[in-house]
C-alpha positions in Angstrom: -66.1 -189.1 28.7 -63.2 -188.2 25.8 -61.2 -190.8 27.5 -63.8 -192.9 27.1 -64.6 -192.1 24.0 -60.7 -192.4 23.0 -60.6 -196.0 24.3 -64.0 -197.2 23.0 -62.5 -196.1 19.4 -59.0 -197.6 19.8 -61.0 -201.3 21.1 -63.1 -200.7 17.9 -60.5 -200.3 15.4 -57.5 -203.0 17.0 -60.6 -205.5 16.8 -61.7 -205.2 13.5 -59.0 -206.0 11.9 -58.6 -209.0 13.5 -62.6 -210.4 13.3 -61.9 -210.0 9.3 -59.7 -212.2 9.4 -60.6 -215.0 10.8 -64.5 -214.4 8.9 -62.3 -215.2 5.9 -60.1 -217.8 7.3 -63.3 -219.4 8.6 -64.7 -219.0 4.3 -61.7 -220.8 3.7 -62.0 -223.4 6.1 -65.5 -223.8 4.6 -64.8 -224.3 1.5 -61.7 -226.7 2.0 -64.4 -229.2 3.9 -66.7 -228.9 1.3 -63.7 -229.9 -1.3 -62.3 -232.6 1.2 -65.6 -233.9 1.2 -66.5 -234.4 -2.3 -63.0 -236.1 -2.7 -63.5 -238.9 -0.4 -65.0 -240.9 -3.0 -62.9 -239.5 -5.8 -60.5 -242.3 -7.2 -58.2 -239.3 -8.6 -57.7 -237.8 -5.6 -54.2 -238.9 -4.3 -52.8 -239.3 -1.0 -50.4 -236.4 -1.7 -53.7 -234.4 -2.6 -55.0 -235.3 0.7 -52.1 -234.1 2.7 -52.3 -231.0 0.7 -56.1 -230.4 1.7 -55.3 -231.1 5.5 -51.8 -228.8 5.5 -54.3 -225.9 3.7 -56.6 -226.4 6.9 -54.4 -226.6 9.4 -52.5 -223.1 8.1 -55.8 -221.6 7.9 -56.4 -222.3 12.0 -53.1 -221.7 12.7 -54.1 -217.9 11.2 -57.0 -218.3 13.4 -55.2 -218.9 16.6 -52.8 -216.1 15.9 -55.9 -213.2 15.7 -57.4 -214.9 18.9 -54.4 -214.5 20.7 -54.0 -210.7 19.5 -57.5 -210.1 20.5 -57.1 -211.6 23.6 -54.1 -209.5 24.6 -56.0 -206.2 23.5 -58.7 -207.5 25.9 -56.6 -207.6 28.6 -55.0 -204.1 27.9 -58.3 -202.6 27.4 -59.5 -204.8 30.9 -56.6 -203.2 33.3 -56.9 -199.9 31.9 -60.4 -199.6 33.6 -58.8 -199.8 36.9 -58.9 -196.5 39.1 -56.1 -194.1 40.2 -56.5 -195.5 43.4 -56.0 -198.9 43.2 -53.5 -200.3 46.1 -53.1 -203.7 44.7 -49.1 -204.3 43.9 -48.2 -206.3 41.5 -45.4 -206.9 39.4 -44.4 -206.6 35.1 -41.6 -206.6 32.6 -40.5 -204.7 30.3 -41.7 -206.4 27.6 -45.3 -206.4 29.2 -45.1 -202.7 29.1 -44.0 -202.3 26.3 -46.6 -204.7 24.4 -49.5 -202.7 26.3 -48.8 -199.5 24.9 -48.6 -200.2 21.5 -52.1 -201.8 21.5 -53.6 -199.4 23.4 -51.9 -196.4 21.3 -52.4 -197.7 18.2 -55.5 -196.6 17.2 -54.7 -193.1 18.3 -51.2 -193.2 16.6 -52.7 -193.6 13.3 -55.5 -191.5 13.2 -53.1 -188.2 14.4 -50.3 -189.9 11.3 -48.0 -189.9 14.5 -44.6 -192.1 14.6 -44.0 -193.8 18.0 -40.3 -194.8 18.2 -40.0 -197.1 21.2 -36.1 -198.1 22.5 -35.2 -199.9 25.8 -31.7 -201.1 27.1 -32.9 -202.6 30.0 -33.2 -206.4 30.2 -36.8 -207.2 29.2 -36.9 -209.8 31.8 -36.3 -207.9 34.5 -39.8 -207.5 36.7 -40.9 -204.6 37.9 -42.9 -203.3 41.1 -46.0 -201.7 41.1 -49.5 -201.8 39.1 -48.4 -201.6 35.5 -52.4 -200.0 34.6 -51.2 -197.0 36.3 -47.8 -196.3 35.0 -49.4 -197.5 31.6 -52.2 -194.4 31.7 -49.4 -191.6 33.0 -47.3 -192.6 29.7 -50.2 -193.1 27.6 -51.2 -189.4 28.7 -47.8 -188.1 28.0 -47.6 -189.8 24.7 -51.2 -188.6 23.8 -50.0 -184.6 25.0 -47.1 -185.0 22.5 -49.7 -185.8 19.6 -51.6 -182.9 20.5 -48.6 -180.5 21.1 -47.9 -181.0 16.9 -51.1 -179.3 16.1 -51.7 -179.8 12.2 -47.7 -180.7 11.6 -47.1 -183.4 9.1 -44.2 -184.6 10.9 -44.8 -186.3 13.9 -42.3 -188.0 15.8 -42.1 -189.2 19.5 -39.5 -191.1 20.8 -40.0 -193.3 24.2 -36.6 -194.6 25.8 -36.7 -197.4 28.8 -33.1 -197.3 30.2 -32.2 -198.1 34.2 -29.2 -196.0 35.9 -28.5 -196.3 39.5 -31.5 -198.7 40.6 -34.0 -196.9 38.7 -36.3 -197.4 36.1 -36.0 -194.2 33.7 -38.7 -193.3 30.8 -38.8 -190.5 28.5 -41.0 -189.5 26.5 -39.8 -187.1 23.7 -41.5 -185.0 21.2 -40.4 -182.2 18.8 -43.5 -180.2 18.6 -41.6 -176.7 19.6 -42.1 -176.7 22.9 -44.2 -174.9 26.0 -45.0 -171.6 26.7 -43.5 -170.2 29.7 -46.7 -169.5 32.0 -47.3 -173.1 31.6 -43.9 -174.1 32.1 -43.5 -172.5 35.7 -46.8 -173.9 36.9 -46.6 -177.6 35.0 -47.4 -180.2 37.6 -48.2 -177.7 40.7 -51.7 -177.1 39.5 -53.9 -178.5 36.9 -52.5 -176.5 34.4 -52.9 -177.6 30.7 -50.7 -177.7 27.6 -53.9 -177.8 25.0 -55.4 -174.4 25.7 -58.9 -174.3 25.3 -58.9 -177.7 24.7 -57.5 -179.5 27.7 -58.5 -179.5 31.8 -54.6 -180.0 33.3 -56.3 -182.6 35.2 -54.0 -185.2 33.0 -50.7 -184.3 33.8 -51.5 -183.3 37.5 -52.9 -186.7 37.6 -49.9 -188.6 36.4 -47.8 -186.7 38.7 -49.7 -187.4 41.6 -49.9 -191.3 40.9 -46.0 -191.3 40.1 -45.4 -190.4 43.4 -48.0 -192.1 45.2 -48.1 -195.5 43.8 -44.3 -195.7 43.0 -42.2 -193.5 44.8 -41.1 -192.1 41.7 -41.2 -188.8 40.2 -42.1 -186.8 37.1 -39.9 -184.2 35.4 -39.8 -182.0 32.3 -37.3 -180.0 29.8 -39.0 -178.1 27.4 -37.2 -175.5 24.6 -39.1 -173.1 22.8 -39.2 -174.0 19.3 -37.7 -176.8 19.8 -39.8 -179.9 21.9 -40.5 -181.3 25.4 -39.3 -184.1 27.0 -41.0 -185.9 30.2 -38.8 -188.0 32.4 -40.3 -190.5 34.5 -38.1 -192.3 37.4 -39.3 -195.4 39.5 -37.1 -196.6 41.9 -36.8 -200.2 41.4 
C-alpha cells in the first residue's frame, strides 16, 4: 500500500505539469482563432501578418505534441511497473530505455526528499538488453529509494548511479553517502528480510530485489558499506 501510495503521488505530480501546459497552449490556440478570424475580412491585415498568425499556431501544437508525448511515456512507465515479480515474459531494452524510465518514475520522489540523482553510463546506449526491464527497473528504483531514506533529515543528498559493462556483463551501482550500515544489518543483508529503515521498513525490499536478480536474470546483487562513510549496491547481469 506505501508503494502504492508512492506511485499514485509520483503519476500525480509528473502529470500535472504537463496537463497545464497544454490548458494554456490550448487558451492560446483559442485566442489566435478568434484573431485569425476577425482578420479575414480585415484589408490591413497582410499576408506577412497571416503567416505570422499560422507560425504562432503551429508553435503552440508543436508545445502540445511535446507534453503528449511526455505523458505518454510516463504512462507507459507507470503501465510496466504494475507487472508482478513473477512475470516470465523475456523481453528485451536499452540503455537509454532504462535510463529514461527511472527518471520519470523517480522524479516525483527525488524532489520531495531534495535528493540529487547523478546518472553516468559508458556503455553504448544502443546495445539491447535481455530480460524484463519492469523488474530490473523496481530492484533499482528500491535501491535508489533506500539511499533517500538512509540520509535521514541531511541537507545533502547525493546518489550516484553508474551503467558500465566489463567482461560480458551489465554492471550498476548505486551509490550514496549517507554514512553507512550498522553491522547486525550488514551480516544478515539479503539472507533474510532484514531492513535498513528500522522501525520504518519490512526487509521485504531488498530480499525481494535479490531474489528477482537472480531469478529472472542470472545476475547477482552485492554490497560495500563503510561506517560513516556510505553504501554502495552493485548489481551484475550477465548479458
Amino acid at each position: 500500500m506505501s508503494s502504492l501510495g508512492e506511485l499514485i503521488g509520483g503519476i500525480a505530480h509528473n502529470l500535472k505539469t504537463p496537463i497545464m501546459s497544454i490548458a494554456g497552449a490550448s487558451e492560446g490556440l483559442k485566442d489566435l482563432v478568434l484573431e485569425y478570424n476577425s482578420s479575414i475580412e480585415d484589408s490591413s491585415v497582410t499576408y506577412v501578418d497571416h503567416h505570422e498568425i499560422a507560425k504562432d499556431m503551429a508553435d503552440l501544437i508543436s508545445k502540445i505534441n511535446s507534453y503528449t508525448e511526455y505523458m505518454s511515456d510516463i504512462i507507459t512507465a507507470v503501465k510496466g511497473q504494475a507487472v508482478t515479480f513473477n512475470e516470465s515474459d523475456v523481453s528485451e531494452f536499452t540503455i537509454d530505455e532504462l535510463i529514461k524510465r527511472i527518471n520519470i518514475l523517480m522524479n516525483h520522489e527525488l524532489k520531495k526528499s531534495q535528493a540529487n540523482l547523478n546518472i553516468s553510463s559508458s556503455i553504448n546506449s544502443s546495445i539491447h538488453i535481455r530480460g524484463n526491464i519492469n523488474s530490473l527497473i523496481q530492484v533499482i528504483n528500491n535501491m535508489i529509494l533506500n539511499s533517500i531514506q538512509a540520509y535521514s533529515n541531511s541537507i545533502s543528498k547525493e546518489i550516484n548511479l553508474k551503467i558500465s559493462k566489463k567482461d560480458n556483463k551489465l554492471n550498476i551501482s548505486i551509490e550514496d553517502f549517507a554514512g553507512g550500515l550498522p553491522d547486525e544489518v550488514s551480516k544478515k543483508l539479503f539472507k533474510k528480510m532484514i531492513t535498513t529503515k528500522g522501525k520504518n521498513g519490512t526487509g521485504i525490499g531488498l530480499f525481494m530485489s535479490y531474489s528477482n536478480i537472480k531469478a529472472q536474470f542470472n545476475g547477482d546483487i552485492t554490497f560495500k558499506s563503510k561506517k560513516g562513510k556510505g553504501t554502495t549496491f552493485y548489481i551484475s547481469i550477465p548479458i
